[in-house]
C-alpha positions as CSV (number, residue, x, y, z in Angstrom):
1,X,22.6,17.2,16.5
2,X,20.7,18.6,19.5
3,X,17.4,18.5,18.1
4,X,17.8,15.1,16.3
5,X,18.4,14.1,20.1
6,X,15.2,15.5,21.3
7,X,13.3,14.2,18.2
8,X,14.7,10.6,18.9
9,X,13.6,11.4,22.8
10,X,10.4,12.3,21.7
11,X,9.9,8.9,20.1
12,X,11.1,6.9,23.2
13,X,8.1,9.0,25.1
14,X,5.7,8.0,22.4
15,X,6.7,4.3,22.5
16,X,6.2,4.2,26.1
17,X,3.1,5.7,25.7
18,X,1.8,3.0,23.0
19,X,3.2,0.4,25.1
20,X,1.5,1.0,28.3
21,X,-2.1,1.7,26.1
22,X,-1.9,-1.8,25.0
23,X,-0.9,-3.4,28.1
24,X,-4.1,-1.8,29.3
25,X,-5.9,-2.8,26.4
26,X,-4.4,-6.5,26.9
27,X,-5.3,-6.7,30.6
28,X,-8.6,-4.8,30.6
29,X,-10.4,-5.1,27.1
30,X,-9.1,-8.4,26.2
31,X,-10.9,-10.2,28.6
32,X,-14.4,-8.4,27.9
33,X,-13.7,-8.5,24.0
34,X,-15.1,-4.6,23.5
35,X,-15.6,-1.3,26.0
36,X,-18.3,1.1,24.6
37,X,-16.7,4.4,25.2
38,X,-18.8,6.9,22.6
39,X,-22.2,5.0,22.1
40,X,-22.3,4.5,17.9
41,X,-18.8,6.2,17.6
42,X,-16.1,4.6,19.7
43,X,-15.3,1.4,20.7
44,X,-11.6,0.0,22.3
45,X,-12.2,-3.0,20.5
46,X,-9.0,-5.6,21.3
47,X,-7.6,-7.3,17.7
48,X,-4.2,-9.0,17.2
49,X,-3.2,-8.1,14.0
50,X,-1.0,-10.0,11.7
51,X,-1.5,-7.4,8.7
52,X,0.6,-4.2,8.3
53,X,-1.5,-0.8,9.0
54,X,-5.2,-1.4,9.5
55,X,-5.1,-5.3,8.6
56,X,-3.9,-5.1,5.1
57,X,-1.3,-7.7,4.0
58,X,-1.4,-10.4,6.9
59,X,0.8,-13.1,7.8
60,X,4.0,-11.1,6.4
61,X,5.3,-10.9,9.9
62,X,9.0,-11.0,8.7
63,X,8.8,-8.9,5.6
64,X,7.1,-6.2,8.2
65,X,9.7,-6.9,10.8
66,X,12.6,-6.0,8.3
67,X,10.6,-3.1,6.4
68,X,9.8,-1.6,9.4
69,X,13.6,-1.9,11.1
70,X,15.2,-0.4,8.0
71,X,13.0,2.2,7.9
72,X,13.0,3.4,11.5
73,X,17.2,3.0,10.9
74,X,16.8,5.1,8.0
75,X,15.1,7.6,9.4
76,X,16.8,7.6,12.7
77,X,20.2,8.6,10.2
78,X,18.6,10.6,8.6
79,X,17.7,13.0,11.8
80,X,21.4,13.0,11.9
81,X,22.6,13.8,8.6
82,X,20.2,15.4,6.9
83,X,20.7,19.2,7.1
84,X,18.0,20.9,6.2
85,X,15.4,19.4,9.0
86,X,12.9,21.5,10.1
87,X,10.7,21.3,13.5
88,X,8.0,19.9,11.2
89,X,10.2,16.8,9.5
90,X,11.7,16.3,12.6
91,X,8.3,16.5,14.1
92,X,6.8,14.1,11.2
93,X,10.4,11.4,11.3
94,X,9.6,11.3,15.6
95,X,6.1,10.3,15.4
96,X,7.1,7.7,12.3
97,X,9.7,6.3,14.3
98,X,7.7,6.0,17.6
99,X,5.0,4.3,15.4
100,X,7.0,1.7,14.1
101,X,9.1,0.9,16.8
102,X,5.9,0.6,18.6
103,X,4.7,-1.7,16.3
104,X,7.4,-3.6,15.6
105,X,7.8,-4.6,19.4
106,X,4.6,-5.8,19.0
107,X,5.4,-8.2,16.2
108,X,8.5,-9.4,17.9
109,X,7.1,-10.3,21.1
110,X,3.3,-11.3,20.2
111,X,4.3,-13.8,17.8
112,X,3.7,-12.0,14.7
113,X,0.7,-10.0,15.4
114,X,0.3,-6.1,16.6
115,X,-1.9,-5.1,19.1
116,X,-5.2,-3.0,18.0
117,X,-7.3,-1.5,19.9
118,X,-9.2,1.8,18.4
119,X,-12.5,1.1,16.7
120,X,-14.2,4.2,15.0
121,X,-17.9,3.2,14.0
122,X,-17.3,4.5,10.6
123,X,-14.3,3.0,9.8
124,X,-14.1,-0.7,9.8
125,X,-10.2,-1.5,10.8
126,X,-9.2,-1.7,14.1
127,X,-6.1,0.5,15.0
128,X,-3.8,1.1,17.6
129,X,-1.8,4.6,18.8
130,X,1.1,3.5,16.9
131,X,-0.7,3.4,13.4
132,X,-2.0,6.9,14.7
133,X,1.5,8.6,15.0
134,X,3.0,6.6,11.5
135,X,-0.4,7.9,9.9
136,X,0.0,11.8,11.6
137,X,3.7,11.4,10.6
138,X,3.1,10.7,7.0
139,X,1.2,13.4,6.1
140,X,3.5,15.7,8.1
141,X,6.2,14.5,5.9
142,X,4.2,14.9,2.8
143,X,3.4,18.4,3.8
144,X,7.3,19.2,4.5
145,X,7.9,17.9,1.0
146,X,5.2,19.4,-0.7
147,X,5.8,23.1,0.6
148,X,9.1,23.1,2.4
149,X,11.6,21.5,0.2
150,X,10.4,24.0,-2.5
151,X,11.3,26.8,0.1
152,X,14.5,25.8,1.2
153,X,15.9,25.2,-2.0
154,X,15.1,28.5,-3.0
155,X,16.5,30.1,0.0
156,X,19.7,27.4,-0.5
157,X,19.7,29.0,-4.6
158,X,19.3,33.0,-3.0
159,X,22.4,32.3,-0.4
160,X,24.5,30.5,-3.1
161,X,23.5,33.6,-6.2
162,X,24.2,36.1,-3.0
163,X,27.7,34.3,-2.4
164,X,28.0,34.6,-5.8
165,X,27.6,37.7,-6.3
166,X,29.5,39.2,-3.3
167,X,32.7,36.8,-4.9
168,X,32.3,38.8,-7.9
169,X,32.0,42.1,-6.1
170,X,35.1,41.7,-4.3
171,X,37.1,40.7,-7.6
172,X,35.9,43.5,-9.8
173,X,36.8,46.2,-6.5
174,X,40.6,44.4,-6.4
């Protein structure tokens, strides 16, 4: 319970954190259109973005607005009632949280569109921190599936054969 508390804590920072970038990036870069800050590399480039992650899917404001709310519910439950977290999924369900919360301020009160800001030379969408901590948080949870889940149910199967057992130790010695 404790730790869900911090995880869910941990999110409040990072929405504060995403919130203040893209005031600054609203006050400051929206008025000059693009600040240089790695010649060829990096660019805080300011975009509204109607689109879900990276511009894909735009105008879908609503559809976004409920995805995103159901999901951040889910997972905020889940921190709560699923068992078997680790610091990794609680880790990877903070940083999805913070992201789409983050975002989904954005949509509520910018008419629809999401404030971007990050512009990597090499890659063509324009980004903000919130895609950043949904996109970190992902593969955090894919790595929790892919190699923890396997771990703990084997440890969950060892404890339950080792109950087992000790049931059956105790009946054959009464």
């Amino acid at each position: 319970m404790l730790l869900g508390i911090f995880a869910l804590i941990g999110a409040a920072v990072l929405v504060v954190i995403d919130q203040v970038i893209k005031f600054l990036a609203t006050t400051y870069i929206k008025p000059i259109g693009t600040l240089e800050i790695i010649p060829g590399f990096l660019d805080f480039t300011y975009h509204g973005n109607d689109g879900a992650a990276f511009g894909i899917l735009s105008s879908q404001t609503w559809i976004f607005v409920i995805i995103t709310a159901l999901v951040c519910i889910a997972l905020i439950v889940g921190l709560f009632v699923y068992k078997k977290h680790t610091t990794l999924s609680r880790m990877a369900c903070a940083l999805i949280i913070a992201g789409g919360i983050g975002n989904l301020i954005d949509r509520v009160f910018n008419n629809g569109y999401v404030i971007d800001y990050i512009h990597v030379k090499f890659f063509p969408p324009i980004f903000n921190f919130a895609d950043c901590c949904v996109s970190i948080g992902v593969v955090l949870l894919f790595i929790y599936v892919i190699f923890c889940t396997d771990s703990l149910r084997k440890e969950s199967s060892a404890k339950k054969k080792q109950k087992k057992e000790k049931v059956k130790h105790e009946q054959d010695h009464e």
